[in-house]
C-alpha positions as CSV (number, residue, x, y, z in Angstrom):
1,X,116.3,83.5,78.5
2,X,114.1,86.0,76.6
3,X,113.8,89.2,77.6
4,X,109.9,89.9,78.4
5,X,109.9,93.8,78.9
6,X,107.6,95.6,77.2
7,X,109.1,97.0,73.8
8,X,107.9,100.8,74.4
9,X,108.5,103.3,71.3
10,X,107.9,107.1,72.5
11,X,107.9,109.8,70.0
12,X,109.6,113.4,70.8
13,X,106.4,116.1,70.2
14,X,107.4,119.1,69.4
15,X,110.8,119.8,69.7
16,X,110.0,123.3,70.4
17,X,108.3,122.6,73.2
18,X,108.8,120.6,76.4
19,X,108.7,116.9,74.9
20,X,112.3,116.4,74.4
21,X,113.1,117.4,78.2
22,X,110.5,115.6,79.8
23,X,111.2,112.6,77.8
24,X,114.8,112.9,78.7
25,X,113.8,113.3,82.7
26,X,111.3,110.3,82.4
27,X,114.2,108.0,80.9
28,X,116.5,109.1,83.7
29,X,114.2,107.6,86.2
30,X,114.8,103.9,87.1
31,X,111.6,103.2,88.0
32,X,111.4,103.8,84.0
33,X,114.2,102.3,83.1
34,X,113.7,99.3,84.6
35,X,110.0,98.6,83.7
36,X,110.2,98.7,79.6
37,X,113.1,98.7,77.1
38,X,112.4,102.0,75.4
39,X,113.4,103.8,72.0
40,X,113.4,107.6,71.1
41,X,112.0,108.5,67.8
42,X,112.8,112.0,66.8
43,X,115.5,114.3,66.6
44,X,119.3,113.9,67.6
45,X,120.0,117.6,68.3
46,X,116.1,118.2,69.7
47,X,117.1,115.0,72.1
48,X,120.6,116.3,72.8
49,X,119.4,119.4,73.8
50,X,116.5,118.3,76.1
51,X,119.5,115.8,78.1
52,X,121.0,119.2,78.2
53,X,118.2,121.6,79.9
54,X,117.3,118.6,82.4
55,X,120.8,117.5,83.6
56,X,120.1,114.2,83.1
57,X,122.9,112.0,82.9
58,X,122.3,110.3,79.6
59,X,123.5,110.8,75.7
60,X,121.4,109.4,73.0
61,X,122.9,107.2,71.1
62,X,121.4,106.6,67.6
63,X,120.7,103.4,66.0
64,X,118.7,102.3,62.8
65,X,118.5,98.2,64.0
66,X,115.2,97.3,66.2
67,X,117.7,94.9,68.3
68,X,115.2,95.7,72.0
69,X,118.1,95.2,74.1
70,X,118.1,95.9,77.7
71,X,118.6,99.8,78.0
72,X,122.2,100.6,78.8
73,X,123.0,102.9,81.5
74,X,123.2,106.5,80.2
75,X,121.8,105.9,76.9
76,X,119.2,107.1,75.2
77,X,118.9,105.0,72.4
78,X,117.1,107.6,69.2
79,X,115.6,106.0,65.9
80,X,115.9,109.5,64.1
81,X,113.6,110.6,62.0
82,X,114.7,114.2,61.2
83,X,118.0,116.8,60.8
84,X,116.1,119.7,62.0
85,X,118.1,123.1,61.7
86,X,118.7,125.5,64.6
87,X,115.8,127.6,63.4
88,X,113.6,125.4,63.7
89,X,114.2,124.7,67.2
90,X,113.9,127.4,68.5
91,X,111.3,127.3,71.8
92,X,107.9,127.9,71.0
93,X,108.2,128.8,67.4
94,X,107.3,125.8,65.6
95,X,108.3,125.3,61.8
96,X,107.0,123.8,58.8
97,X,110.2,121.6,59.4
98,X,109.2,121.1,62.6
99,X,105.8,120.2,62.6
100,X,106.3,117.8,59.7
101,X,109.0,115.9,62.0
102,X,106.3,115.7,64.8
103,X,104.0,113.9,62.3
104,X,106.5,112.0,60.5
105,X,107.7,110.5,64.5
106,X,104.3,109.5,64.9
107,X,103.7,107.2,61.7
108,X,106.8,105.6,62.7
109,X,105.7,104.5,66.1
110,X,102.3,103.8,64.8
111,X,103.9,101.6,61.9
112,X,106.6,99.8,65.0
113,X,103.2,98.6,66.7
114,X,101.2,98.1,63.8
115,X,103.8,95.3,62.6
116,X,104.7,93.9,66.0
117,X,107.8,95.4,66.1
118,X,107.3,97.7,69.3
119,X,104.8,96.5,72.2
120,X,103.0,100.5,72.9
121,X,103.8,104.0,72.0
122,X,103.5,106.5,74.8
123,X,103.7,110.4,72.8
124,X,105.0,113.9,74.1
125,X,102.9,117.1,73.3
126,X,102.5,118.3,69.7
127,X,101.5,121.7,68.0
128,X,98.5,120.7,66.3
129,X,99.0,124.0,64.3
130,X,102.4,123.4,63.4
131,X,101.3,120.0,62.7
132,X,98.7,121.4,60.4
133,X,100.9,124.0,58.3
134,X,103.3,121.3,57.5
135,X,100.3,119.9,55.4
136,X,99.2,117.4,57.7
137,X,94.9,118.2,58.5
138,X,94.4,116.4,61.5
139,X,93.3,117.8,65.0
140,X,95.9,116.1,67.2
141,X,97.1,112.8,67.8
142,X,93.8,110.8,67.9
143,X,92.4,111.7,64.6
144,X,95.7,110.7,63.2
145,X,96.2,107.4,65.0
146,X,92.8,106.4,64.1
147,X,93.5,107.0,60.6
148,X,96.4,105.2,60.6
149,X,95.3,102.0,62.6
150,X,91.8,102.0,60.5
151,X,90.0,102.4,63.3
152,X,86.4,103.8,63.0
153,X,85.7,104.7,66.6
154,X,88.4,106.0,69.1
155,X,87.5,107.0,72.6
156,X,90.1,109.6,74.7
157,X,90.6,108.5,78.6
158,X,92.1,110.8,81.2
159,X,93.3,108.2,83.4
160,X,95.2,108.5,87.1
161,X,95.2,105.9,89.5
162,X,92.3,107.3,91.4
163,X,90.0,108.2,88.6
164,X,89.5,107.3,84.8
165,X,87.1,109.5,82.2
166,X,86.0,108.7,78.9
167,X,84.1,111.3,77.0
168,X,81.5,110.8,74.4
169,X,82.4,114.3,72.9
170,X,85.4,115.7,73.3
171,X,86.3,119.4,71.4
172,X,83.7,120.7,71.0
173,X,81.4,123.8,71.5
174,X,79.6,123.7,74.5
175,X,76.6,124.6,72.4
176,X,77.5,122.1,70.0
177,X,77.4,119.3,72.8
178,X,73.6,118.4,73.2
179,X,73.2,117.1,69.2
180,X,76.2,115.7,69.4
181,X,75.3,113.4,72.0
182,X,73.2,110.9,70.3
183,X,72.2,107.0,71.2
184,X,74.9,105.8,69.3
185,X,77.6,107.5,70.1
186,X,76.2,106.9,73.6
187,X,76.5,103.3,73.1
188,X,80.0,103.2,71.3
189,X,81.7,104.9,74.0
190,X,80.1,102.9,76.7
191,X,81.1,99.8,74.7
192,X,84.2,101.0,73.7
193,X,85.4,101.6,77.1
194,X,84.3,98.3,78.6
195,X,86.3,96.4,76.1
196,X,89.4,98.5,76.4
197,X,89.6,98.5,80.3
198,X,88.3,94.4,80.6
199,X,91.1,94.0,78.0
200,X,93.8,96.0,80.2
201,X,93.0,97.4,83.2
202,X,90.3,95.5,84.7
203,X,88.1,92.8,83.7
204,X,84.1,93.0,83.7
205,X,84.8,96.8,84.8
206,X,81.9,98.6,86.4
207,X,81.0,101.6,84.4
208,X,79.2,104.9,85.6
209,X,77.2,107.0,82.8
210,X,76.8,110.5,83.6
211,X,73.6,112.5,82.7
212,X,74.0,115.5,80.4
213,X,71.9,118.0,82.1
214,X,72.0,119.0,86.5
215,X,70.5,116.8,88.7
216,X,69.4,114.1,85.3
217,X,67.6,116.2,83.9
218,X,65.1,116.8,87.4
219,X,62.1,114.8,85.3
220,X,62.8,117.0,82.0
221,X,62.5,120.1,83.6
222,X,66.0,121.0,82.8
223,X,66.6,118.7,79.4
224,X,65.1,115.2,78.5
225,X,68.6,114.1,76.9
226,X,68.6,111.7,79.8
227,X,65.6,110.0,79.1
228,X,65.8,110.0,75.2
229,X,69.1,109.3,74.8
230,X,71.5,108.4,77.9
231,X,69.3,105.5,80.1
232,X,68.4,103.9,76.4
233,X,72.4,103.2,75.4
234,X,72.6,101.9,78.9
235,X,70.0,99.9,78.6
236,X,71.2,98.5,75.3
237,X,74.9,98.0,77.0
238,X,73.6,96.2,79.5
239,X,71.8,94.3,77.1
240,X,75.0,92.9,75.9
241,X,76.2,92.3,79.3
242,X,78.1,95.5,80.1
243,X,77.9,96.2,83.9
244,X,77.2,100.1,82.6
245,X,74.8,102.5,85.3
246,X,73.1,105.3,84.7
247,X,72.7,108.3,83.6
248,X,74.2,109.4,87.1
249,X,74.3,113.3,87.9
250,X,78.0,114.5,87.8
251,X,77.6,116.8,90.8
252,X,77.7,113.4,93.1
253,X,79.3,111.1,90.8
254,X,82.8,111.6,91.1
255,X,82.3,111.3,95.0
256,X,81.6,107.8,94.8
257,X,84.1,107.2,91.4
258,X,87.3,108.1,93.4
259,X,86.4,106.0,96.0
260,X,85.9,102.6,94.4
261,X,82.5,102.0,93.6
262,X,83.2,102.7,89.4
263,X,85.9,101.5,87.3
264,X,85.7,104.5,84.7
265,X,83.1,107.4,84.1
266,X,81.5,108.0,80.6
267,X,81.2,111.8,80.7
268,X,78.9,113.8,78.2
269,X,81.4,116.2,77.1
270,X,85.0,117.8,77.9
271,X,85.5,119.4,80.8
272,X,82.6,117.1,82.5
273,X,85.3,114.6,82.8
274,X,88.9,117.2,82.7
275,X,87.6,119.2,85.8
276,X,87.5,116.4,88.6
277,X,90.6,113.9,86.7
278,X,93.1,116.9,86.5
279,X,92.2,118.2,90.4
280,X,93.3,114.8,91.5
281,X,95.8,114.4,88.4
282,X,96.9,117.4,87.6
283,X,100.5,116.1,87.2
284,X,100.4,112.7,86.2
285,X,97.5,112.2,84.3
286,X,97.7,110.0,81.3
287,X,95.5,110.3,78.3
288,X,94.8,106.9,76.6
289,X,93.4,106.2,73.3
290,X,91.2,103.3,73.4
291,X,89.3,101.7,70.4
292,X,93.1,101.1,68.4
293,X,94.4,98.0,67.8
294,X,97.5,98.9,69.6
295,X,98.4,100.7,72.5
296,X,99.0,104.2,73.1
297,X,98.9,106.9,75.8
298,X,100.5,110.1,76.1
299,X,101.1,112.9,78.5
300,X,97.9,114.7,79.3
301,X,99.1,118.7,78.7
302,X,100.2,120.5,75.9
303,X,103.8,121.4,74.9
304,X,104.0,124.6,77.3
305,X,106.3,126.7,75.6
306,X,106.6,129.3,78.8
307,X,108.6,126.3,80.1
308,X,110.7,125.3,77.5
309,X,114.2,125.4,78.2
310,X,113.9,126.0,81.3
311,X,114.4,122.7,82.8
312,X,111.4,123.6,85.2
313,X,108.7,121.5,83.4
314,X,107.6,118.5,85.5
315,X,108.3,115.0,84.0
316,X,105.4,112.9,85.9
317,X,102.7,112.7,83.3
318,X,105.5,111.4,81.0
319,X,107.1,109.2,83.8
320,X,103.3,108.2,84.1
321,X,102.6,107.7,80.2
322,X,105.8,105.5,79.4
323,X,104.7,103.1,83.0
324,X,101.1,102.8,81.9
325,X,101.9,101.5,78.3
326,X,104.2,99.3,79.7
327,X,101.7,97.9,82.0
328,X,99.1,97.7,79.5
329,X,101.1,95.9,77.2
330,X,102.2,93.5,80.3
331,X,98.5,92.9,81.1
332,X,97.6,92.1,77.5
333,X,100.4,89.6,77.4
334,X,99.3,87.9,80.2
335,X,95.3,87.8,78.8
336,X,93.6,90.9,80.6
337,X,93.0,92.9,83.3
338,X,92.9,92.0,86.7
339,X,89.5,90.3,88.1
């Protein structure tokens, strides 16, 4: 009988950093172990090391075959894509070496989905500067994987199982927000995020649209964004049947969000969305990428070099990464969210 386990391919980070630990404490869990059949792609002596810090009982064992068998006990089976020195390990100084390995795992994974050859890839933290002296101009993972897949509109989610965000502007200067919210960018993420949770969380999904300015705006006393630019894309999305509502006013939203009544909020900018998902996810949040043709999430904090090494740094947003993919890519198997 074939095995039906989601083929999960999850890529090291920065081996500077956290990743290799908390991948190596994720892949110790059962709960992990038994939900996917997993691969490694990074380092040997980055991975060896982070089995080390943890305690886990595992040793990676390399291979250059994509057989997907079931995941023996103890092993960490590694697709390697580097021989990085001692130098360039070191925690929390990153390398040209380094950061070159951290891109070079994620077109890997990237190319695995692409071609059908891995089901999701879930990613540990990068350095986005070391990512950026080894020659490699993007601003993190996103901008990369969209160039990559050929995918013109990505949308980040923050997702935990009591809240999901999707921002329609994500780094950005707070001044810099108000023209960058614009109708159609309003629209794409609304649409974006409809499709991506009907097609693997939950189908016909009840979206909330949050207003840009307090209380929405209070009849343009405060900002007309809401009325020139937020209730139009939601009247276009529903238009084209998208259960989307709003603009709603953030200080009451999330009340009503985390108890049911909304699949997902559309928030206006960064920490619109960050502020209420990491108070009830502070640990096992999961960013998503939606709008690629393949699936990936990824821990949502950085690669916290105060921690590294020390075996202190908490595992659950990985743990919670590496499940969610594997769900996803069990739900798009089966034809789509839940109803």
């Amino acid at each position: 009988m074939p095995n039906t386990k989601p083929r999960i391919v999850i890529t090291m980070g920065d081996p500077t950093g956290v990743g290799p630990e908390i991948i190596a404490a994720a892949l110790a869990d059962p709960e992990v172990r038994q939900c996917c059949r997993f691969l490694v792609i990074g380092d040997s002596a980055a991975m060896a090391r982070g089995i080390a810090v943890t305690g886990a009982a595992l040793r990676v064992e390399r291979t250059d075959t994509l057989n997907w068998e079931e995941s023996k006990e103890g092993v960490l089976p590694l697709w390697e894509i580097s021989s990085l020195t001692e130098a360039d390990m070191q925690y929390g100084c990153p390398t040209v070496d380094s950061g070159d390995a951290m891109y070079r795992a994620i077109c890997e994974a990237a190319r695995l989905c692409l071609e059908g050859n891995a089901d999701a890839m879930a990613t540990a933290p990068i350095s986005k500067e070391a990512l950026n002296r080894a020659g490699h101009r993007y601003p993190g993972h996103t901008e990369l994987l969209a160039e990559l897949a050929g995918a013109e509109r990505v949308v980040m989610m923050l997702a935990g199982s009591r809240l999901r965000v999707t921002l329609v502007t994500i780094h950005e200067a707070l001044s810099d927000v108000p023209r960058l919210v614009t109708f159609e960018r309003v629209l794409e993420t609304i649409r974006i995020t409809h499709r991506d949770l009907h097609r693997y969380f939950k189908r016909n999904p009840r979206i909330a649209v949050l207003a840009l300015n307090p209380h929405c705006g209070e009849g343009g006393m405060f900002g007309d964004e809401e009325a020139r630019i937020i209730a139009p894309a939601v009247a276009a999305a529903r238009q084209e049947g998208i259960d989307a509502i709003g603009p709603l006013s953030a200080d009451t939203l999330f009340h009503f969000a985390v108890q049911g009544n909304y699949d997902a909020a559309v928030c206006m900018y960064h920490d619109q969305g960050l502020i209420p998902l990491k108070l009830l996810h502070f640990d096992d949040g999961v960013n998503v990428t939606l709008g690629l043709p393949i699936i990936r999430t990824s821990v949502d904090h950085g690669t916290a070099y105060d921690l590294a090494g020390t075996g202190r740094a908490s595992a659950e947003s990985m743990k919670a990464a590496i499940l969610m993919a594997a769900e996803m890519a069990r739900v798009q198997g089966s034809g789509g969210g839940t109803p």
